[in-house]
VEXDREN-2710 file (C-alpha; in Angstrom, 1 decimal):
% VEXDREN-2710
k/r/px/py/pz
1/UNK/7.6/21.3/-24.9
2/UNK/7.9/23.4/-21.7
3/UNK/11.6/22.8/-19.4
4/UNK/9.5/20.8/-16.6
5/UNK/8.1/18.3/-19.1
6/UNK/11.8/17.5/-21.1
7/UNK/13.3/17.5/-17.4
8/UNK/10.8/15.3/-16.2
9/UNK/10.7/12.9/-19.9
10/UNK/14.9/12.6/-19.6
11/UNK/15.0/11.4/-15.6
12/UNK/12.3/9.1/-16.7
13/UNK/14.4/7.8/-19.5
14/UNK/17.5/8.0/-17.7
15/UNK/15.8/6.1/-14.5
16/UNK/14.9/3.2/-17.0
17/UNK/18.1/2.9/-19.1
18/UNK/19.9/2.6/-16.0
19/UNK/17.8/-0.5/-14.5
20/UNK/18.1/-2.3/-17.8
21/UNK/20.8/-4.1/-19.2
22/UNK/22.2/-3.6/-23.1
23/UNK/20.6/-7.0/-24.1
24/UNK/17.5/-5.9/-22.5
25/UNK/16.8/-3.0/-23.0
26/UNK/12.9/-1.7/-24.2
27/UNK/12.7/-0.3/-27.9
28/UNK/9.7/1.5/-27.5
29/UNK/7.3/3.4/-24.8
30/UNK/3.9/2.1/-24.8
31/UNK/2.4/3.5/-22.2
32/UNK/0.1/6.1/-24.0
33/UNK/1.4/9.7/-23.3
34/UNK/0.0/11.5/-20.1
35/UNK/-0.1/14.7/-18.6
36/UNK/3.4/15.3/-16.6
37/UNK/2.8/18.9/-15.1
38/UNK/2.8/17.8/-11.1
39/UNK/0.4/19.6/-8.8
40/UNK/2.2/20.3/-5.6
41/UNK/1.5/23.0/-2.7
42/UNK/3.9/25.4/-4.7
43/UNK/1.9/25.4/-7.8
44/UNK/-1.9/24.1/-7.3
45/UNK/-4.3/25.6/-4.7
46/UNK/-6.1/23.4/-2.4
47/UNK/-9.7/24.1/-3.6
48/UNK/-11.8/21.4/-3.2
49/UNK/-12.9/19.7/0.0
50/UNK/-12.4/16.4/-1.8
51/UNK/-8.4/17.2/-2.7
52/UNK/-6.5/14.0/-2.5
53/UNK/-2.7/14.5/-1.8
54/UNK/0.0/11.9/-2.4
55/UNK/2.5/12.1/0.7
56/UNK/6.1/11.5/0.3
57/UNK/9.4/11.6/1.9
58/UNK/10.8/12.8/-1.4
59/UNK/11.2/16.5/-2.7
60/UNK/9.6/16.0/-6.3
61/UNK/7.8/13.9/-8.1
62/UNK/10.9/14.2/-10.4
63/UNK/13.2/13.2/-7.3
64/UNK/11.2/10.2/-6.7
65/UNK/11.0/8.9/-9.6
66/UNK/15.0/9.2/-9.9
67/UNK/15.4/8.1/-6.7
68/UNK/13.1/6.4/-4.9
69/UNK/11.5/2.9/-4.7
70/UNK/10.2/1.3/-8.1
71/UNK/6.5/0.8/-6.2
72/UNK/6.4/4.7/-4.8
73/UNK/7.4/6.1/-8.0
74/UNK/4.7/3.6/-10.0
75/UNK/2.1/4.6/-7.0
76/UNK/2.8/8.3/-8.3
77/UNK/2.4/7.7/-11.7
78/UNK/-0.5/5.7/-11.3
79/UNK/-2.1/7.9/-9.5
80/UNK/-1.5/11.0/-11.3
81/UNK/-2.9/9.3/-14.4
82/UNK/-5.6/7.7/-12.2
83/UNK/-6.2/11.6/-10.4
84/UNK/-4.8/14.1/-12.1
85/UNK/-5.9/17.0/-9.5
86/UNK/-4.2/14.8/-6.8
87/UNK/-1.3/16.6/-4.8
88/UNK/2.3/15.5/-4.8
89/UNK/2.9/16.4/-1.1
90/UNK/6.2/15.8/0.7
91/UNK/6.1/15.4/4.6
92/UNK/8.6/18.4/5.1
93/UNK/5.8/20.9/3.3
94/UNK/3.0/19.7/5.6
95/UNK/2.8/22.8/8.2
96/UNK/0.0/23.7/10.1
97/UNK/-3.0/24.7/8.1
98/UNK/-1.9/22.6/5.1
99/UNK/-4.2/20.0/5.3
100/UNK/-7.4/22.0/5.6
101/UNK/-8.9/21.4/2.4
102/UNK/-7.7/17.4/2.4
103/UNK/-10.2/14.8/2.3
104/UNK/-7.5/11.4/1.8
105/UNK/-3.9/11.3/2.3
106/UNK/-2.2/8.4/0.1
107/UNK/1.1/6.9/1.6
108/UNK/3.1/4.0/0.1
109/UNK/6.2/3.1/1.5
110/UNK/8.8/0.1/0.3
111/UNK/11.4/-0.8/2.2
112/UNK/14.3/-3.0/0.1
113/UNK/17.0/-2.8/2.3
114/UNK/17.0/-6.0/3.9
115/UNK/16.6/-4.5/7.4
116/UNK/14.0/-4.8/9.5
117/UNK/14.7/-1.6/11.4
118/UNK/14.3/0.2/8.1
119/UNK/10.9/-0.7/8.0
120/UNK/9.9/0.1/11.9
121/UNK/12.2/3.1/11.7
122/UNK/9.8/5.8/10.5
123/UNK/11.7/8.7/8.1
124/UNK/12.2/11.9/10.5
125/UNK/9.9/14.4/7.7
126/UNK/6.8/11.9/8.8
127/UNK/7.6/11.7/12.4
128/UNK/7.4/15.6/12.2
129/UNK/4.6/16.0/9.9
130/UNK/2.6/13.7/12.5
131/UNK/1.7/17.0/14.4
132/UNK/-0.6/18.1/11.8
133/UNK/-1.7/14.9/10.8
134/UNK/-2.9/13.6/14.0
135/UNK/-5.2/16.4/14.9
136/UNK/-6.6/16.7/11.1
137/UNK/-7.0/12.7/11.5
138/UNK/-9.5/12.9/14.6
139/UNK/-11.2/15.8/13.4
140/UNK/-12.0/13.7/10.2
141/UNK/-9.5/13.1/7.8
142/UNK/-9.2/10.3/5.8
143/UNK/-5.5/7.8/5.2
144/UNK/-4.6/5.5/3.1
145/UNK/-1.8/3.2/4.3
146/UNK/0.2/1.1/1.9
147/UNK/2.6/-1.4/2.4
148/UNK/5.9/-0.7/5.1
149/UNK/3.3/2.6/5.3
150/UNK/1.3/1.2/7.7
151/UNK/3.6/1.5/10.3
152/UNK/2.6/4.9/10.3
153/UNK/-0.3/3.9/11.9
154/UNK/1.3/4.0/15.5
155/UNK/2.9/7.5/15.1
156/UNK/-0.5/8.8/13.9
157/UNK/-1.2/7.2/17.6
158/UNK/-4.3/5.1/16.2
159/UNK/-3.0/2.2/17.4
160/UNK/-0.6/2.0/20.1
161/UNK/3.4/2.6/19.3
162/UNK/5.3/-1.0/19.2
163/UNK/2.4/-3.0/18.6
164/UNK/3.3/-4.2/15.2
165/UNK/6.3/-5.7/16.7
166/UNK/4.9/-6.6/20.1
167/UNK/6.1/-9.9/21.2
168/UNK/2.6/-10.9/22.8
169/UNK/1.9/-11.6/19.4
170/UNK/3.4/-12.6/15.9
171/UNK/4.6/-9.8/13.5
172/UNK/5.3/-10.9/9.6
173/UNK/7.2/-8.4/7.7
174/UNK/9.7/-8.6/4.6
175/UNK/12.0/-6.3/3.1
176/UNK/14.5/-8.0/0.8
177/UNK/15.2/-7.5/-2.6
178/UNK/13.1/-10.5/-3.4
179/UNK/13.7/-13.4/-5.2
180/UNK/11.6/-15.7/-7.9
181/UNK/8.2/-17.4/-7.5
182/UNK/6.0/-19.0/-9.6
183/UNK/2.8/-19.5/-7.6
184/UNK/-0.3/-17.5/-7.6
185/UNK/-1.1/-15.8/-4.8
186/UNK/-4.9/-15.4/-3.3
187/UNK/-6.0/-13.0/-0.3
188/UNK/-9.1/-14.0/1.1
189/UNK/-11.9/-11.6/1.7
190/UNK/-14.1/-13.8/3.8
191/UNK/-13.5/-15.1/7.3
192/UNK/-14.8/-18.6/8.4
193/UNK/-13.4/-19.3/12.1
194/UNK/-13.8/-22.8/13.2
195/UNK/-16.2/-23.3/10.5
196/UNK/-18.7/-21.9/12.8
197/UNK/-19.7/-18.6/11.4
198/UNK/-18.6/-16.4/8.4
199/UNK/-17.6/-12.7/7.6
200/UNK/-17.9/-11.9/4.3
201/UNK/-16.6/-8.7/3.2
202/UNK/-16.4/-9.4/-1.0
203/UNK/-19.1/-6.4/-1.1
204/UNK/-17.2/-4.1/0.7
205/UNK/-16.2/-0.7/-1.2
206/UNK/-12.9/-1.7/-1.3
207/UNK/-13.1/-4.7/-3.5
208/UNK/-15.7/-3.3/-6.0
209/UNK/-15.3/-4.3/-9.8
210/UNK/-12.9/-7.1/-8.5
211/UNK/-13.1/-10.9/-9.7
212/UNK/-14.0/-12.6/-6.8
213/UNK/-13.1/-16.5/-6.3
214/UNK/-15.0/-18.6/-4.2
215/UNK/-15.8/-22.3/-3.2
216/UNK/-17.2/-23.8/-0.3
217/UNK/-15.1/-22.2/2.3
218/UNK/-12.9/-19.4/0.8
219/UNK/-13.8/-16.1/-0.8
220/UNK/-11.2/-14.2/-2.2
221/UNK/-9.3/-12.6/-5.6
222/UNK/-5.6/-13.3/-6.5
223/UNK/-3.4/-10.7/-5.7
224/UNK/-0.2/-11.7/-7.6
225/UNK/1.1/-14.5/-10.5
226/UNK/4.4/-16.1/-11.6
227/UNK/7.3/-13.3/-11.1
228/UNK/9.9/-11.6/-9.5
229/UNK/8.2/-11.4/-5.8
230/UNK/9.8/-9.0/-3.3
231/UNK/7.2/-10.8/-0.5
232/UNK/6.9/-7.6/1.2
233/UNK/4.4/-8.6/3.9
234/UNK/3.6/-5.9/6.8
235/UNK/0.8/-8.0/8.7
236/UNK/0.7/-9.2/12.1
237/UNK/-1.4/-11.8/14.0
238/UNK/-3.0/-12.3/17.2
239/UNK/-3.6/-9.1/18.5
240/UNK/-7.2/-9.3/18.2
241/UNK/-7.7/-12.2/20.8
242/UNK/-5.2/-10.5/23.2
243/UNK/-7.3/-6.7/23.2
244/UNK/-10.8/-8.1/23.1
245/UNK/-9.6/-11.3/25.8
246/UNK/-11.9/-13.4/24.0
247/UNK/-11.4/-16.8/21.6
248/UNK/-10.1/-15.9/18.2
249/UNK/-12.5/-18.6/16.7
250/UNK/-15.6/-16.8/18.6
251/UNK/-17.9/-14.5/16.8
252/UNK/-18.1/-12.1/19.8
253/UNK/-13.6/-11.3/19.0
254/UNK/-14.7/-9.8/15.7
255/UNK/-18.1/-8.2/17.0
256/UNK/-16.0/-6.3/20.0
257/UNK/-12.9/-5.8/17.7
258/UNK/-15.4/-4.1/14.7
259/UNK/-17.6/-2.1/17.4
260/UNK/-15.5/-1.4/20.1
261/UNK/-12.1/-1.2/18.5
262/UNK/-13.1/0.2/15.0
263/UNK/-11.2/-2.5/13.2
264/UNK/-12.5/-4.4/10.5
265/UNK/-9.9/-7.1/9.1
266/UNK/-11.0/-7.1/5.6
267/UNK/-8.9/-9.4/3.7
268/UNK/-6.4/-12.1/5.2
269/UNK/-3.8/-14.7/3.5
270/UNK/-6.1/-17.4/2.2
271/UNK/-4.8/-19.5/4.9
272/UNK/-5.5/-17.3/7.9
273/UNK/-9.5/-17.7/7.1
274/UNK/-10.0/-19.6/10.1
275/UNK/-9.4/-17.0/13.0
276/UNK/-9.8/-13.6/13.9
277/UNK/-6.2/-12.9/14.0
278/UNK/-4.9/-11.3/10.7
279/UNK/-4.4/-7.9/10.4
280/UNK/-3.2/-7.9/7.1
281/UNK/-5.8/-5.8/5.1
282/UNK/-7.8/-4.0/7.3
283/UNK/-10.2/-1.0/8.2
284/UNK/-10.3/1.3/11.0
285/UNK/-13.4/4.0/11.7
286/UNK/-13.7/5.4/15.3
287/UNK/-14.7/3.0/17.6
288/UNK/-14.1/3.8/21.0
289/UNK/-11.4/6.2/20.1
290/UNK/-11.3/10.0/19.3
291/UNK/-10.4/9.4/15.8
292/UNK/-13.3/10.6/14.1
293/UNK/-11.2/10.0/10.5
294/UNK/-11.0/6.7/8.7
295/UNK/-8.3/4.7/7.5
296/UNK/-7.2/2.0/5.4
297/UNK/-4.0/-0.5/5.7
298/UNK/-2.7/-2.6/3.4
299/UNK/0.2/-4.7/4.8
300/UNK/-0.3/-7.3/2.0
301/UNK/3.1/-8.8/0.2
302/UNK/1.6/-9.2/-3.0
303/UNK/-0.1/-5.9/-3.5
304/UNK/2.8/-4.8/-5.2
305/UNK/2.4/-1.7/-7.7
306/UNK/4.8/-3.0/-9.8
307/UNK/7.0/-6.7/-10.3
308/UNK/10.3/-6.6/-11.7
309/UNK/11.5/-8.0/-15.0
310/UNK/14.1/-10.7/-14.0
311/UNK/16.3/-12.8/-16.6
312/UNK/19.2/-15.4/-15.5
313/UNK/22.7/-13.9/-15.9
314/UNK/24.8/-17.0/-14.3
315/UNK/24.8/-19.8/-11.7
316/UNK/26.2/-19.3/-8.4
317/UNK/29.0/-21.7/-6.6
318/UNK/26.5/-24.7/-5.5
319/UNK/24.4/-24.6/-9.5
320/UNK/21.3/-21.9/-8.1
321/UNK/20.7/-19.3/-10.7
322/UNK/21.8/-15.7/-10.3
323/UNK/18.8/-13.2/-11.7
324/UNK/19.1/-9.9/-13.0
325/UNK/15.8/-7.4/-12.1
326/UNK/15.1/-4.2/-14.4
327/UNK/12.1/-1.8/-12.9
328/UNK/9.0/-1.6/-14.9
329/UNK/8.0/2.3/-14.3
330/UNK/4.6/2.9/-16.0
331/UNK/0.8/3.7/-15.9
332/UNK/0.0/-0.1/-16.1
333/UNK/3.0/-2.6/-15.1
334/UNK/3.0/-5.4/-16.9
335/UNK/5.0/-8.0/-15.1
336/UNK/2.1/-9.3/-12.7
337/UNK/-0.9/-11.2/-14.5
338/UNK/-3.3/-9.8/-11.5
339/UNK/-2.5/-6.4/-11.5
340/UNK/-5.7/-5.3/-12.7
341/UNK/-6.8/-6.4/-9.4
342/UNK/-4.3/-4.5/-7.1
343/UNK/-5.1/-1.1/-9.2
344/UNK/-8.7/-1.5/-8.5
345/UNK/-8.1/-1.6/-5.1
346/UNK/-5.8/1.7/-4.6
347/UNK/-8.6/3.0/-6.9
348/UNK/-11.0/2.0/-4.6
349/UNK/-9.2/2.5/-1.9
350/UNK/-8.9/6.2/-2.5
351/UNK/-12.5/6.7/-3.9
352/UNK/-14.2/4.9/-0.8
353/UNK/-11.9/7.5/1.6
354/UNK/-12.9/10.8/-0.3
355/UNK/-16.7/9.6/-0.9
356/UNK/-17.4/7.0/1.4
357/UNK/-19.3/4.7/-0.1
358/UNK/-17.6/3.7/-3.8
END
């Protein structure tokens, strides 16, 4: 066993024996055993035009998974298994001429802190590596935008800075530690405004392989089950209707917003179906812009890479339960019934930027 792979087993064991608690702790790995040698600029040449680079604000894979958010560090792992020629590339290493043989840029970015300027206040290594990013972008490039990520959006200058919280128009965003739910989330895939016309996007790249649901009005796919929810929404409403100055129930807000803007709202909350209003999941090719690159945000709460254990360890003063959380770092969480679903998507997701069309 070489020194990287016994550093890199003991933080993973020490990062998990730390979230759990002596009665709960797990008495066995069984995730099957997968390569842990990270690419990274340092040790991996970019030599394919089709390289695929996860960007983070952390030094290491090692660091992050230590460190960092339980989604970004199961986002790694699941994408090193998923990938395995994928970079690890931290924002501080991007320089100029580092991106030249990038085709998709992966970012996923959670945000537990409770506060709200967390999430809008970008991490200085991204504002900086936005210089090189922005010109790769327009000349071609190819993002994927995950969660709090898709922020980034606005620094990368696509769309224009502040108008995720713009107050012309509604801005829903989470970022607590969470807290218990036992419904079942759906995202709907389909827009029906009005009832007057539809927008069915089920056959879109994005959502191949996945289950769709669908009755007379709603197409769609549950995104999360019964769990530990951190209800991490990045989505905002509105702004569609106020850039396009026509009705969000009219067919020609989404025909202007798609050709003119570039933006394709993809997949809403199940109840936002009837208007063109949610930017929740949502494309964006060129459009009237300079921006000859695509891109890809998903501001969904419930496309979480990975839901917390959670057991009751008390009651507080007026009789509500007090829950305990422990992480659930591996290839394949376990915790959320759907997550087949969300792991199809980032696969997606990542296959549709590099290729196009899967």
């Amino acid at each position: 066993m070489t020194k990287q792979v016994m550093l890199y087993a003991s933080l993973l064991v020490a990062v998990l024996f730390s979230a759990c608690t002596k009665t709960n702790e797990p008495t066995e790995n069984e995730d099957p055993e997968w390569d842990s040698t990270w690419y990274n600029p340092t040790n991996h040449p970019y030599a394919r035009e089709d390289q695929i680079a996860f960007l983070s604000i952390y030094a290491s894979p090692e660091q992050l998974i230590a460190e960092g958010d339980d989604d970004e560090a199961c986002a790694w792992i699941w994408m090193h298994e998923t990938f395995p020629n994928a970079v690890f590339l931290p924002f501080v290493n991007i320089k100029a001429h580092t991106l030249d043989s990038m085709r998709v840029l992966f970012w996923l970015r959670d945000v537990e802190s409770g506060n709200i300027n967390d999430v809008t206040t970008i991490p200085e290594p991204a504002v900086k590596a936005a210089e090189h990013i922005i010109p790769w972008y327009k000349a071609g490039g190819n993002i994927v935008l995950w969660g709090h990520a898709a922020i980034y959006i606005e620094t990368l200058g696509r769309l224009p800075e502040g108008t995720y919280t713009d107050p012309k128009h509604e801005w829903a965003c989470g970022c607590g530690a969470g807290h218990l739910d036992l419904g079942h989330w759906l995202m709907a895939v389909q827009l029906f405004p009005g009832g007057k016309f539809k927008k069915d996007h089920s056959t879109h790249p994005l959502f191949k392989d996945i289950p769709i649901y669908t009755d007379n009005n709603i197409r769609g796919f549950m995104v999360k089950g019964p769990g530990w929810t951190e209800d991490h929404n990045c989505v905002f409403f509105n702004y569609p209707s106020e850039i396009t100055s026509r009705s969000w129930q009219a067919e020609i807000c989404y025909t202007l917003l798609k050709d003119y803007y570039g933006i394709i709202p993809l997949a809403t909350w199940d109840s936002q179906i009837s208007w063109i209003s949610q930017l929740n999941v949502y494309e964006l090719k060129q459009g009237n812009t300079d921006y000859h690159g695509r891109m890809i945000c998903i501001g969904n709460g419930g496309c979480e890479f990975t839901m917390k254990s959670y057991r009751q360890v008390g009651t507080n003063g007026d009789g509500s339960p007090i829950y305990e959380t422990q992480k659930d770092l591996s290839v394949h969480p376990k915790n959320n019934v759907y997550q087949d679903n969300i792991l199809l998507m980032a696969r997606n997701a990542v296959n549709y930027m590099r290729n196009g069309n899967e």
